[in-house]
C-alpha positions as CSV (number, residue, x, y, z in Angstrom):
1,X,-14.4,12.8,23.0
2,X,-14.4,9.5,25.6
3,X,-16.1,7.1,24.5
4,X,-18.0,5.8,27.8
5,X,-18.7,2.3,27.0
6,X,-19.6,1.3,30.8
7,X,-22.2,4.3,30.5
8,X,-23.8,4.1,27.7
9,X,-26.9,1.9,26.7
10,X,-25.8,-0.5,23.6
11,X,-27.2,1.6,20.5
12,X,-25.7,4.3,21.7
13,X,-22.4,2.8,22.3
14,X,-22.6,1.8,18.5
15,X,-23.5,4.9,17.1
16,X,-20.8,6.6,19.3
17,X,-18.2,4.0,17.7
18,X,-19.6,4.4,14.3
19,X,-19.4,7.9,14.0
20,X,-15.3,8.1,15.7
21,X,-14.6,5.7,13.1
22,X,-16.2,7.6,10.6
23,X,-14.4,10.8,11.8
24,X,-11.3,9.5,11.1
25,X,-11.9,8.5,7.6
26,X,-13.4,11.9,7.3
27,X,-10.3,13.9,8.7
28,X,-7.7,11.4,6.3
29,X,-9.9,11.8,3.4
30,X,-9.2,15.3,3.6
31,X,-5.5,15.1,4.3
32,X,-5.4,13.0,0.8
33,X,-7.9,15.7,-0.7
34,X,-5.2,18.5,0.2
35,X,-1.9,16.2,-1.1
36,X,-4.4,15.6,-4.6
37,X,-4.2,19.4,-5.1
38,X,-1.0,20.3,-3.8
39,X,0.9,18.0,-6.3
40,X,3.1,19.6,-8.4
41,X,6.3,20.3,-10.6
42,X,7.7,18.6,-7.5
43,X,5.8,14.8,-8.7
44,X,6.6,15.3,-12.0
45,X,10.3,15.2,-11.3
46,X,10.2,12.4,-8.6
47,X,7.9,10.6,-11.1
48,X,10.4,11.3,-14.3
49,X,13.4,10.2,-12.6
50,X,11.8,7.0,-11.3
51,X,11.0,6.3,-15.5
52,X,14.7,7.5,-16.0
53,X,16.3,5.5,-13.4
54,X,18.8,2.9,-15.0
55,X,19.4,1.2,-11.8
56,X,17.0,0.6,-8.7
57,X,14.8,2.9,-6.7
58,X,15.8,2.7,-2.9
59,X,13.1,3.4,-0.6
60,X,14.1,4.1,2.5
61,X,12.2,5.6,6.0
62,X,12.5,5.2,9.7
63,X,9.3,3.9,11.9
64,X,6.1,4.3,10.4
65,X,7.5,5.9,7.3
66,X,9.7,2.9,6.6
67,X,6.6,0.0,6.4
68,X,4.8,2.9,4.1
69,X,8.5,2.4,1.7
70,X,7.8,-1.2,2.0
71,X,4.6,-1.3,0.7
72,X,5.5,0.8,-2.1
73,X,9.0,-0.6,-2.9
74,X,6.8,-4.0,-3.1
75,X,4.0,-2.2,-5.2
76,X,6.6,-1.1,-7.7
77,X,8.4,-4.4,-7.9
78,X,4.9,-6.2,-9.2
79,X,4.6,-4.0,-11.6
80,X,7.8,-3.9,-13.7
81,X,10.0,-0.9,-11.5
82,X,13.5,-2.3,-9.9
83,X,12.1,-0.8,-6.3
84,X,13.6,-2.7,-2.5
85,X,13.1,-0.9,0.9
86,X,16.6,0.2,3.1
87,X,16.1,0.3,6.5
88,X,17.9,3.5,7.7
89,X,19.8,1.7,10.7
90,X,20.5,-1.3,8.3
91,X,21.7,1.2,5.6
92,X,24.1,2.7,8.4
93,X,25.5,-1.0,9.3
94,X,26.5,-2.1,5.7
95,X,23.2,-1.9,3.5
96,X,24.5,1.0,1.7
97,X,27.0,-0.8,0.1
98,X,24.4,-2.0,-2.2
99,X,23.9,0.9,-3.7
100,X,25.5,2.3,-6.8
101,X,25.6,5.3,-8.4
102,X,22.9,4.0,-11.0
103,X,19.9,4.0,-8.1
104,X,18.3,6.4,-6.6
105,X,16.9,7.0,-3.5
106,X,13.7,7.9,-2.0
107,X,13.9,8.9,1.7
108,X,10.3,9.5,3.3
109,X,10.5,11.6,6.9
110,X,8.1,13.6,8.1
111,X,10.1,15.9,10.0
112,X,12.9,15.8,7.5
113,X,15.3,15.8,10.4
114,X,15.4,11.4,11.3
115,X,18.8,10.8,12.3
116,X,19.0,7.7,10.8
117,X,18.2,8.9,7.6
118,X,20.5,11.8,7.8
119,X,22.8,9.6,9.1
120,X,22.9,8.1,5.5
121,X,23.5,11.6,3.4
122,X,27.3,11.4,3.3
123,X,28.2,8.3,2.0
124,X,25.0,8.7,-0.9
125,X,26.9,11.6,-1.9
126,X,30.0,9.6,-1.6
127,X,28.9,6.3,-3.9
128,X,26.8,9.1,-5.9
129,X,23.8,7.9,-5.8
130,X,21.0,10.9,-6.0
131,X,19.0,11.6,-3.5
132,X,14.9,12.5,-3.3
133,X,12.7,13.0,-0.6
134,X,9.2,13.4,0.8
135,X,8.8,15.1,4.1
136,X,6.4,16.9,6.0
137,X,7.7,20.6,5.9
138,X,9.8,23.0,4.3
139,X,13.4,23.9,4.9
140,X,13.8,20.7,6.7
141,X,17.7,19.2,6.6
142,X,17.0,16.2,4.1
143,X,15.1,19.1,1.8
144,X,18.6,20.8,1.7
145,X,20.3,17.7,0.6
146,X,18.0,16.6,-1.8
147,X,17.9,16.9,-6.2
148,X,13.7,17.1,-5.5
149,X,11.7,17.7,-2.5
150,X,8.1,16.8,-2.3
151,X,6.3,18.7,0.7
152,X,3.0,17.9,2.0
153,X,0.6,20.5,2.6
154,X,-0.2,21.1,6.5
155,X,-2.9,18.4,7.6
156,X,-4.1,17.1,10.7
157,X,-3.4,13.6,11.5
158,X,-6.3,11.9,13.0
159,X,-5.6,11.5,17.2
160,X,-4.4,13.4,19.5
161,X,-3.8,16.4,17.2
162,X,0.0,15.9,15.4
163,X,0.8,13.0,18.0
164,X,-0.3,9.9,15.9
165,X,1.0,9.5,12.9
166,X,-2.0,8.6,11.0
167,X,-3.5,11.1,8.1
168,X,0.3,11.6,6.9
169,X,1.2,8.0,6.6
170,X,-2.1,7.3,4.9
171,X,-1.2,10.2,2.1
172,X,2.3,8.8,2.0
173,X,1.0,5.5,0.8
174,X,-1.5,6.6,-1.6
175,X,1.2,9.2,-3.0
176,X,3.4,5.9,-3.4
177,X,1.0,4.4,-5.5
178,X,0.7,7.3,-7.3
179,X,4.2,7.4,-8.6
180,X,3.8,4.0,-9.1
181,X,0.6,3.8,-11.5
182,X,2.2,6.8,-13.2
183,X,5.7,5.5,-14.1
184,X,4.3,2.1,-15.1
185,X,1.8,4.0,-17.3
186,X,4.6,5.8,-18.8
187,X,6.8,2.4,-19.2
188,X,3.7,1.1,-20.7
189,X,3.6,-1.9,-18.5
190,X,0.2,-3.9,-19.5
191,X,-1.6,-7.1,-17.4
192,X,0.3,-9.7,-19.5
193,X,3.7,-8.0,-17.6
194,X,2.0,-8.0,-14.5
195,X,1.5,-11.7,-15.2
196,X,5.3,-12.7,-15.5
197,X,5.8,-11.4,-11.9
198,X,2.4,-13.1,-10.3
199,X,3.1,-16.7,-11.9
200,X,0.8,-18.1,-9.0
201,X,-1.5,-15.9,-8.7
202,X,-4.7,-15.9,-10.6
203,X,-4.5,-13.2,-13.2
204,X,-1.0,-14.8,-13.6
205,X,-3.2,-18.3,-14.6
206,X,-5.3,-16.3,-16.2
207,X,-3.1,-14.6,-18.3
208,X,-1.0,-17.6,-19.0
209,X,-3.1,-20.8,-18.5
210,X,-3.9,-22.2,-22.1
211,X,-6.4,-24.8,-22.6
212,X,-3.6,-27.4,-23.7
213,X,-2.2,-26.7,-19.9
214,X,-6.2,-27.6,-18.4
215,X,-8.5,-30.1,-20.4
216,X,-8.3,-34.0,-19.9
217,X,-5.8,-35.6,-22.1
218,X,-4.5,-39.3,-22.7
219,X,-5.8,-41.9,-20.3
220,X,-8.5,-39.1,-19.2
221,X,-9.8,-38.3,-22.2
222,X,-13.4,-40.4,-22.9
223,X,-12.9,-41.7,-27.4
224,X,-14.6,-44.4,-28.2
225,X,-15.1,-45.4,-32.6
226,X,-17.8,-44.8,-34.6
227,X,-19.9,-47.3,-35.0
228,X,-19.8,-48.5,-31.6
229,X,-22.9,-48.6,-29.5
230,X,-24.3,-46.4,-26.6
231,X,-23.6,-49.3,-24.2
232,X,-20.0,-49.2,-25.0
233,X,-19.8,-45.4,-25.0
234,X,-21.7,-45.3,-21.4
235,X,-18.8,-47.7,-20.1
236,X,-16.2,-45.6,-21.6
237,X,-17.9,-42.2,-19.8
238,X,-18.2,-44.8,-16.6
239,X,-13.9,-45.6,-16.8
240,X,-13.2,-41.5,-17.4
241,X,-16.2,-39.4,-15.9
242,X,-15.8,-36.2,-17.7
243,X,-19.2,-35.8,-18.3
244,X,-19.1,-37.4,-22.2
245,X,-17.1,-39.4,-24.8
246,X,-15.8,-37.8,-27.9
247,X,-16.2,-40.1,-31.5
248,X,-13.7,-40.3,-33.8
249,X,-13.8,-42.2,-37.4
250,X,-11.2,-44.9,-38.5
251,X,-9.0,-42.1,-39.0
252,X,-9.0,-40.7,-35.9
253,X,-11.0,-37.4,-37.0
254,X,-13.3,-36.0,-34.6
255,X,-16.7,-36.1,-35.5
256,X,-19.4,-36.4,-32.8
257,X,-20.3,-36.3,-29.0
258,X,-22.1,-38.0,-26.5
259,X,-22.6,-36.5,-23.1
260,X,-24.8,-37.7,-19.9
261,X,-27.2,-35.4,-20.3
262,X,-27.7,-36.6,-23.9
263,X,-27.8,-40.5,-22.1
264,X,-30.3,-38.8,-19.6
265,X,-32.6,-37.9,-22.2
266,X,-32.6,-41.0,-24.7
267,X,-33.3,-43.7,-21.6
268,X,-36.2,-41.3,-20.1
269,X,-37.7,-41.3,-24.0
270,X,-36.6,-44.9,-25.3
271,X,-35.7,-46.8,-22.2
272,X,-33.3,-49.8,-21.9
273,X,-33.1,-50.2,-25.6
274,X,-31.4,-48.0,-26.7
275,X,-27.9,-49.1,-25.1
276,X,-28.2,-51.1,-28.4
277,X,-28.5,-48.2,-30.8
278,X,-25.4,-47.0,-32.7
279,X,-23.6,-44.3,-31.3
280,X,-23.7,-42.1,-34.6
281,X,-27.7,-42.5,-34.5
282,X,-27.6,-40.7,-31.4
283,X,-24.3,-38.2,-30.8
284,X,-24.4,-34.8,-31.5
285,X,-22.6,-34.5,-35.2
286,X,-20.5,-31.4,-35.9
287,X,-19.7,-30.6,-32.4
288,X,-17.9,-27.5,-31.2
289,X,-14.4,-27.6,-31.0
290,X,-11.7,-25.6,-29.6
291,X,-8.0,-25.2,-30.4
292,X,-5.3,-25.9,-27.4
293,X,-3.1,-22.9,-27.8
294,X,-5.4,-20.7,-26.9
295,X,-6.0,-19.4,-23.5
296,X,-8.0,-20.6,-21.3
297,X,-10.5,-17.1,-20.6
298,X,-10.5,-16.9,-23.9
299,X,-12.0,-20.3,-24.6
300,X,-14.8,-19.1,-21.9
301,X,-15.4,-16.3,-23.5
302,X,-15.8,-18.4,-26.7
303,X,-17.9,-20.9,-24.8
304,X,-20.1,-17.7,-23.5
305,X,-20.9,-16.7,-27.3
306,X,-21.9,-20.2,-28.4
307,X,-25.8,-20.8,-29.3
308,X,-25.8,-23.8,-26.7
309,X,-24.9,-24.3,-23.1
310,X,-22.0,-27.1,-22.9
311,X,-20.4,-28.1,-19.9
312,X,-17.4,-29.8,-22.5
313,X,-15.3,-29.0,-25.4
314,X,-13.3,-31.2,-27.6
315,X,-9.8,-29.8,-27.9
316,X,-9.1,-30.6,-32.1
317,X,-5.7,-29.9,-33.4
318,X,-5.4,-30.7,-37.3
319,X,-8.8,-32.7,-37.4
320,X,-7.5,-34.8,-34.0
321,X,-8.9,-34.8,-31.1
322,X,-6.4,-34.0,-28.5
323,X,-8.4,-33.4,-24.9
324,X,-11.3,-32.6,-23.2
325,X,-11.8,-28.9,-21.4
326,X,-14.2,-29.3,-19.0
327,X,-16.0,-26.2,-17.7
328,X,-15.6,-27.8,-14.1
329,X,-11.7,-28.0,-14.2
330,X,-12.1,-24.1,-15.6
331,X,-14.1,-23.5,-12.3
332,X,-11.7,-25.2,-10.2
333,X,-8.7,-23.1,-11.4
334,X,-10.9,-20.0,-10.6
335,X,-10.7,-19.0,-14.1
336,X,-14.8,-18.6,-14.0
């Protein structure tokens, strides 16, 4: 089908665009749909000796086949699996000499017959480094070479019949991530690993960021005495905006809080006045507390079961208060 775009009226040229995108997800989801069901005895070594592998997993593929070994060589590296990508032609200029008889390698081709990866096959068997592959069809010259072949089932690649590598790359990648998820399953890899390798990024924060890291501490942190009045504790919030000042005895033990909404509420009922009242007449006694070692999702969660809203928590270690969390400084992070 041409799509006739000077010809056709401006619904139809939409529909007609809609529906050849949609075609082509149709005709990939069934090349995936025919890989699902063809796996075999075939994954289950690949995916075995992936566990078993004491050294790294060398991905390596030529073209279109190579940024698909990227992407999985990257996936695996996130999640706990000593995976890089070879480039073929690098591989045949000096990048072999990184491998050791401890790796493996993973050579996708299609055809089974890229000369660059073939190219490759005698010094592997040289350094003694084992060899597995995933091509397109049997009997090729890498299957012959190889401990384990896995062969995709005939499918039709989306344009211009077999031209355009499209379907096959697409089942390539999702049967990457496939071996993936299953050999980190087996390893037992859990989020808190996934963490150590995404430091930056936010389920690494989440996974990691404690409330001692977050809340307001030192010169930030709003403490005025007991006894003092609600004139002194509103300069104290106006010096460290946090949104309240914590109260602490002559010992230093944490035993009330003020917040604006609670200043809000007192001047609308009692006026002026009251900037003279006592701060313990008027605080909020037996606050909620939290403790800094904890981590920060799990204070939300905490915050989430409380039988009041608060937009602050007093951090208390040993009766002390330490810092502030602040539910805004929790947003900001992106932890809520």
């Amino acid at each position: 089908m041409v799509l006739c775009l000077g010809k056709a009226k401006g619904t139809d040229i939409i529909m007609d665009i809609l529906q050849e995108g949609r075609n082509v997800f149709a005709v990939e989801l069934e090349g995936i749909k025919k890989l699902q069901n063809s796996l075999d005895g075939a994954f289950v070594t690949l995916a075995e000796r992936i566990h078993a592998c004491s050294g790294r997993v060398v991905w390596t593929g030529m073209g279109k086949s190579g940024h698909i070994c990227e992407k999985v060589a990257a996936t695996m590296a996130s999640i706990g699996i000593k995976a890089y990508y070879m480039h073929p032609a690098e591989g045949l200029h000096g990048d072999l000499g990184l491998l050791t008889k401890h790796d493996i390698v993973i050579a996708l081709s299609n055809s089974g017959e890229t000369d660059e990866i073939l190219g490759l096959l005698p010094s592997i068997q040289m350094i003694g480094t084992k060899l597995y592959s995933i091509v397109g069809r049997k009997n090729s010259t890498l299957e012959q070479y190889s401990e384990e072949t896995l062969v995709f089932p005939e499918m039709e690649e989306a344009f211009l019949g077999n031209l355009v590598p499209s379907t096959t790359t697409t089942a390539s990648l999702v049967l990457g991530d496939a071996l993936a998820v299953v050999v980190s399953k087996m390893r037992g890899f859990t989020s808190k690993d996934f963490a150590v390798f995404h430091p930056n990024g936010l389920l690494g924060r989440k996974l990691t960021m404690k409330v001692s890291d977050l809340m307001k501490k030192d010169e930030e942190n709003a403490i005025i005495e007991s006894g003092m009045n609600v004139g002194q504790a509103v300069m104290e919030m106006c010096k460290r905006p946090i949104g309240c000042v914590n109260v602490v005895n002559q010992e230093g033990h944490y035993i009330g809080i003020f917040t604006d909404g609670d200043l809000r509420r007192l001047i609308g009922s009692r006026g002026a006045q009251v900037m003279e009242e006592c701060i313990d007449n008027v605080m909020t006694k037996n606050p909620l507390t939290i403790e800094p070692d904890i981590l920060v999702v799990e204070a939300v969660e905490k915050m989430k079961r409380m039988d009041r809203r608060v937009s602050t928590l007093a951090v208390v270690e040993d009766g002390k208060i330490i810092g502030t969390l602040c539910v805004a400084d929790i947003a900001k992070a992106g932890l809520i």
